[in-house]
C-alpha positions in Angstrom: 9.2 -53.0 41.8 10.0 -52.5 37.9 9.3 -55.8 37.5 6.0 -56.0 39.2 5.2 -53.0 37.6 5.3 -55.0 34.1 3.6 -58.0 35.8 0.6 -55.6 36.7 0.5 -53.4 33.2 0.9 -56.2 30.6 -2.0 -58.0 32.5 -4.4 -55.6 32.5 -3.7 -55.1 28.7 -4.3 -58.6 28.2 -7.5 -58.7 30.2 -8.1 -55.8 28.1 -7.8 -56.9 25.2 -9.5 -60.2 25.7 -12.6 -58.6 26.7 -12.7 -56.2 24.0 -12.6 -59.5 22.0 -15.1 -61.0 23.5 -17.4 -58.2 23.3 -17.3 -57.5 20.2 -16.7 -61.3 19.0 -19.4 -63.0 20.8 -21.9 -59.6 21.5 -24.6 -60.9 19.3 -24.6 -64.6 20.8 -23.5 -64.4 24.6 -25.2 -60.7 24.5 -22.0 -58.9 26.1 -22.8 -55.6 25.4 -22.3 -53.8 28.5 -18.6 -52.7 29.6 -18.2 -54.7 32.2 -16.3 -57.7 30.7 -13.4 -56.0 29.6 -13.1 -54.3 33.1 -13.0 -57.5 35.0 -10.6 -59.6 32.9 -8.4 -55.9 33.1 -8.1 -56.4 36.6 -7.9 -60.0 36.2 -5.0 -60.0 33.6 -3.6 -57.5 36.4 -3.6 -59.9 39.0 -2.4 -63.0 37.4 0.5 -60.4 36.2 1.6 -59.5 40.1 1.4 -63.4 40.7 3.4 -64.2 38.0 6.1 -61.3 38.7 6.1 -62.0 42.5 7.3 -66.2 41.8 3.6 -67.0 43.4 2.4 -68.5 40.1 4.2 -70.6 38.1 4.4 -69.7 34.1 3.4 -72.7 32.9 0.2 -72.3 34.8 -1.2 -69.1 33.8 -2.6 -70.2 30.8 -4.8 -72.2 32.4 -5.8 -69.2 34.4 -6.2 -67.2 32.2 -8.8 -68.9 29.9 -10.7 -70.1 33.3 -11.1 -66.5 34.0 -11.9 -65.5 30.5 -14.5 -68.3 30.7 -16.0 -67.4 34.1 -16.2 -63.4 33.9 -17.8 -63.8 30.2 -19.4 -66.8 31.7 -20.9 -65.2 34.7 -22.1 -61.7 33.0 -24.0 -63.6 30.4 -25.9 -65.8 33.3 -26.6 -63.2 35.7 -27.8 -60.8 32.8 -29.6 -63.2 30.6 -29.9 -66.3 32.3 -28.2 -68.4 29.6 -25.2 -69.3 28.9 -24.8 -69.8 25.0 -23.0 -72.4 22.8 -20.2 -69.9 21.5 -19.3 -69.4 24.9 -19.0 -73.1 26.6 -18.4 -75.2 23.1 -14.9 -73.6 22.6 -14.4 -73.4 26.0 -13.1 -76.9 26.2 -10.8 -76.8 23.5 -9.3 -73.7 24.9 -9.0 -74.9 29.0 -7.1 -78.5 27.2 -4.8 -76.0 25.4 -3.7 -74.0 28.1 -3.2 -76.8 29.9 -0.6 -77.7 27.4 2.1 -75.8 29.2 2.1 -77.8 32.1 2.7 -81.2 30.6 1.0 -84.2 29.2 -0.6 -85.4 32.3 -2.0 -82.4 33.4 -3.7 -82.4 29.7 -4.7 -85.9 30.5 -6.3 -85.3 34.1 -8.3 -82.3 31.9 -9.6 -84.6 29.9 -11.1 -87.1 32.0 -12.1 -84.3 34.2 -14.4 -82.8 31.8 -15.9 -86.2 30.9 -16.7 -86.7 35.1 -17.7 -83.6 36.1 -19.9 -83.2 32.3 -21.2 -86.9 33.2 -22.5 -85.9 36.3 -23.9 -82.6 35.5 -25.4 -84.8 32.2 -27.0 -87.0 35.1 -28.6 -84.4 36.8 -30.2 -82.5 33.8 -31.5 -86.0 32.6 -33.5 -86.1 36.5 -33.9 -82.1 36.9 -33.8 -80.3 34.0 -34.8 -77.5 35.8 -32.3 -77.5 38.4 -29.6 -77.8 36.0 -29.8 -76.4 32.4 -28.3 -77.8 29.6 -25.9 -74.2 29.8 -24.8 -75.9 33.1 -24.1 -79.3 31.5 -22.1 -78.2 28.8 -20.3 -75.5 30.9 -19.0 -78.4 33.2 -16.8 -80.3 30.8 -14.3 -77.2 30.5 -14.8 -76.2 33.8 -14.0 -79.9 34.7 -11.0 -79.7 32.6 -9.5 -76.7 34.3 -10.0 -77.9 37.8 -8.5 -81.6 37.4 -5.6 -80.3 35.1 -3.8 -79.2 37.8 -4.3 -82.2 40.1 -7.5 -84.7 41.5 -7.9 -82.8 44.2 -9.1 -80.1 42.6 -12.2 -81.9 41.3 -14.4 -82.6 44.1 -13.4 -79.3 46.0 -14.4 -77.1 43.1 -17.6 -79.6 42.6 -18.8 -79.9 46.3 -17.7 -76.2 47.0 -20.7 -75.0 43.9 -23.3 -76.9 45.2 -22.6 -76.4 49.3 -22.5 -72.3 47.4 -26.0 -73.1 45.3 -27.7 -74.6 47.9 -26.8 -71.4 50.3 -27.9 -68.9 47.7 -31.5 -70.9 46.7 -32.0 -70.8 50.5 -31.2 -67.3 50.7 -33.6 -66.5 47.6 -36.6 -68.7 48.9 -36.7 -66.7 52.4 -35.8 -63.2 50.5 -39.0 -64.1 48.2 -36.7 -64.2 45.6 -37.4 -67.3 44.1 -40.1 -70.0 45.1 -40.2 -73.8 45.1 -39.2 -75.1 42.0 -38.0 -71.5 39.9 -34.4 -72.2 38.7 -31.6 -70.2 39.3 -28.3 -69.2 37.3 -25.9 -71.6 38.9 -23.1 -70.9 36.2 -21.6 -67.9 38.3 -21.3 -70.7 41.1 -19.8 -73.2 39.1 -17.3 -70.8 37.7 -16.4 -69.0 41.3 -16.0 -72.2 42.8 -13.6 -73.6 39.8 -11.6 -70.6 39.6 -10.9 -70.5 43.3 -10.1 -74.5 43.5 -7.2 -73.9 40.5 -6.1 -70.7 42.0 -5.3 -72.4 45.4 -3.8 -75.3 43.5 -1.6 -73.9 40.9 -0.5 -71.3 43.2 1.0 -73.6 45.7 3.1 -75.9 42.9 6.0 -73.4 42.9 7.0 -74.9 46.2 6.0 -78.3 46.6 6.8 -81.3 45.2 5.3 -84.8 44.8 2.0 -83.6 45.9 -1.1 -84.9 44.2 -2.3 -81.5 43.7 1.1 -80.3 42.7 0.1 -83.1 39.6 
């Protein structure tokens, strides 16, 4: 119980403490004024505290989660709020995911890598065709959000990828028959992106304290 206890308080002061940073360190470009960063990455730190004090989630793993949920609460405020998601947000982003994954051993670095230059690719692709239906935000945001999900193993890759645009296409539906949007209006798909990376490495890095030879164990 103590020890859960711990888990639970040092995470929330991290999350704390890294949106306080954030705020204040990035306010004038990614425009986080509002409260509500350092709230969520409290009660993100929190969790990832519990998981790492209840043997769910292995240490050398939470790095990784914990910048991929830096990136996607700061990530997903700015969107939503402003609908942009600015370069001193996604530039160091990729840096930061290939760090954390540092922990976990060179392949795992390796897999981030070539992640971010397949999932960036394609995103690249898409904005080239559409720049509409994908902004250049999106197209840098996919390199370290490629990173994060591939780090851990392959797998990860086209589940968080297919998962954000089965997600996207559900939500422009949604906003077309809400009158919400019309034909051709583009909408923040960064929150999407993010949601669906986050929950890809959380299912993945969760299960490699048991297993063993898997290839999403990596």
């Amino acid at each position: 119980m103590e020890t859960h206890l711990l888990g639970l308080l040092t995470g929330g002061a991290a999350g704390v403490a890294a949106g306080m940073s954030t705020r204040y360190g990035l306010g004038r470009c990614a425009r986080l004024s509002a409260p509500g960063c350092p709230a969520a990455l409290a009660v993100g730190g929190a969790g990832l505290g519990l998981l790492v004090a209840g043997g769910l989630l292995g240490v050398r793993w939470l790095p990784l989660l914990a910048v991929l949920g830096w990136l996607a609460v700061a990530g997903t405020i700015t969107d939503l709020a402003h609908r942009r998601l600015p370069n001193a947000l996604t530039l160091p982003a990729l840096p930061l995911v290939l760090l954390a994954a540092v922990p976990a051993g060179g392949p795992a670095v390796l897999r981030g890598a070539a992640g971010a230059l397949l999932l960036g690719g394609a995103y690249a692709a898409v904005h080239l065709v559409s720049p509409v239906a994908m902004g250049a935000g999106d197209v840098k945001l996919a390199g370290p959000v490629g990173a994060a999900v591939a780090a851990p193993g392959w797998a990860g890759l086209p589940v968080a990828a297919g998962l954000a645009v089965l997600v996207s296409g559900v939500v422009a539906v949604l906003a077309l028959l809400s009158g919400r949007a019309h034909r051709g209006s583009g909408l923040p798909h960064g929150p999407v992106l993010l949601g669906a990376a986050l929950s890809a490495v959380l299912l993945a890095v969760t299960g490699t304290v048991t297993c063993s030879g898997a290839v999403i164990c990596g």
